[in-house]
C-alpha positions, 0 to 999 in steps of 0.5 A: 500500500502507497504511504498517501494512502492512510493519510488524509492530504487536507490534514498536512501543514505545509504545501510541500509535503501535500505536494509530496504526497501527490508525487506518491499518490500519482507515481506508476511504474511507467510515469514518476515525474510530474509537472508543478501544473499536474501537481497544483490540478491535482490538489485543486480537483481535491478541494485544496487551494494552490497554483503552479508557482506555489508547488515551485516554491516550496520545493524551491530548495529541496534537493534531497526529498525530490528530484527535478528534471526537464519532464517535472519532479519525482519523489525520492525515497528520502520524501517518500520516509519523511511523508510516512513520519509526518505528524497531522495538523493539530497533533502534539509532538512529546519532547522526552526528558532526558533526550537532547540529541534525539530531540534536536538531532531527530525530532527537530529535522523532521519539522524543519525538512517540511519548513521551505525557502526562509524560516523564522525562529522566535526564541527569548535565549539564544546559545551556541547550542542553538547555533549547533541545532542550525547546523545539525538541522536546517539546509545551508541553502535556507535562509533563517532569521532568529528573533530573540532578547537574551544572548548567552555568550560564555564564554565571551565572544564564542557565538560571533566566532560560531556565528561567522563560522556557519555564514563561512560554510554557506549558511543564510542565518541573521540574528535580531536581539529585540530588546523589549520584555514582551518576547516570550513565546518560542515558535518556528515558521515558514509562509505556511506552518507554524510550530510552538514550543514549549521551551528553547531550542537550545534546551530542548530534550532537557526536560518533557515539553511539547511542540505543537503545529497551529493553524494558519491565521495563527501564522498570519498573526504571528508572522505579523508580530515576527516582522514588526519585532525584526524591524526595530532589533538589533542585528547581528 
């Protein structure tokens, strides 16, 4: 049985992983490849609403989960794995105590790999864990930007010295120290999705806590507050 089989495609969160899973649902020994036109009728005859320019997008950076040709994309395993361990809209992912690598190194990757083209972290402290988690995590040719209000350098000068080290390898990663008191939540979003975590990235695995997927006027709303907040910080 096909993995779109047992899932629900008005359920997922991101345009990606619809598109992935029209990639699966369409694919035939004689045809694997498909046009982002195909792509966009399909979803649109399923009730979805998307266009051509929309399925380009998100897959815009993606080169491990989908091949691109002159005849269209087709799915690879990689796209096909992450499609059978996505998590549906609304369904709460557990952070287990005491399980700071598989937090980060597993359960984070999956939830960045549905994230496309530029990713917005909102985050009160920030580390060189945190940076460790871009590295681990996020492909270099993503652009991110991290909202937050406490740096944690210890010792002095180790997260510039990090931090130039990543933009060195190819990693598109700016830094806004926003210095009101009013940032607390701890979120990661795309155009599309948007995630909440109940702690910081740098502590995550630590402790138990949650991320959980909300809807997307909540992204509206918050992309709204995200940018608001980058406009007035300070870069670094």
């Amino acid at each position: 049985m096909k993995v779109c089989e047992s899932i629900d495609p008005h359920l997922l969160n991101s345009v990606k992983l619809k598109v992935f899973w029209v990639l699966d649902k369409l694919e035939e020994d004689d045809n694997d490849r498909f046009t982002a036109t195909a792509i966009a009728k399909y979803l649109i005859d399923h009730g979805i609403k998307t266009s051509p320019q929309a399925v380009r997008y998100a897959l815009k950076t993606d080169r491990h989960a989908i091949h691109q040709n002159s005849k269209g994309y087709k799915l690879m395993e990689a796209g096909r794995k992450l499609l059978q361990e996505i998590k549906p809209e609304g369904e709460v992912i557990v952070i287990e105590p005491g399980k700071p690598f598989s937090a980060k190194s597993i359960t984070l990757k999956k939830i960045f790999l549905t994230l496309s083209n530029e990713i917005f972290i909102s985050d009160p402290y920030l580390d060189i864990n945190t940076l460790d988690v871009v590295f681990k995590v996020i492909d270099p040719k993503i652009s991110i930007k991290i909202l937050t209000n406490n740096i944690i350098d210890k010792p002095t000068g180790i997260l510039n010295r990090h931090l130039k080290e990543l933009r060195k390898e190819g990693y598109k990663i700016e830094i806004g120290i926003y210095q009101n008191s009013d940032l607390h939540d701890r979120y990661i979003m795309d155009n599309e999705t948007f995630w909440l975590s109940g702690n910081s990235l740098n502590n995550l695995g630590n402790k138990e806590s949650f991320i959980v997927p909300l809807g997307k006027d909540v992204q509206q709303s918050m992309m709204a507050t995200f940018n608001n907040r980058w406009k007035v910080s300070k870069k670094i």
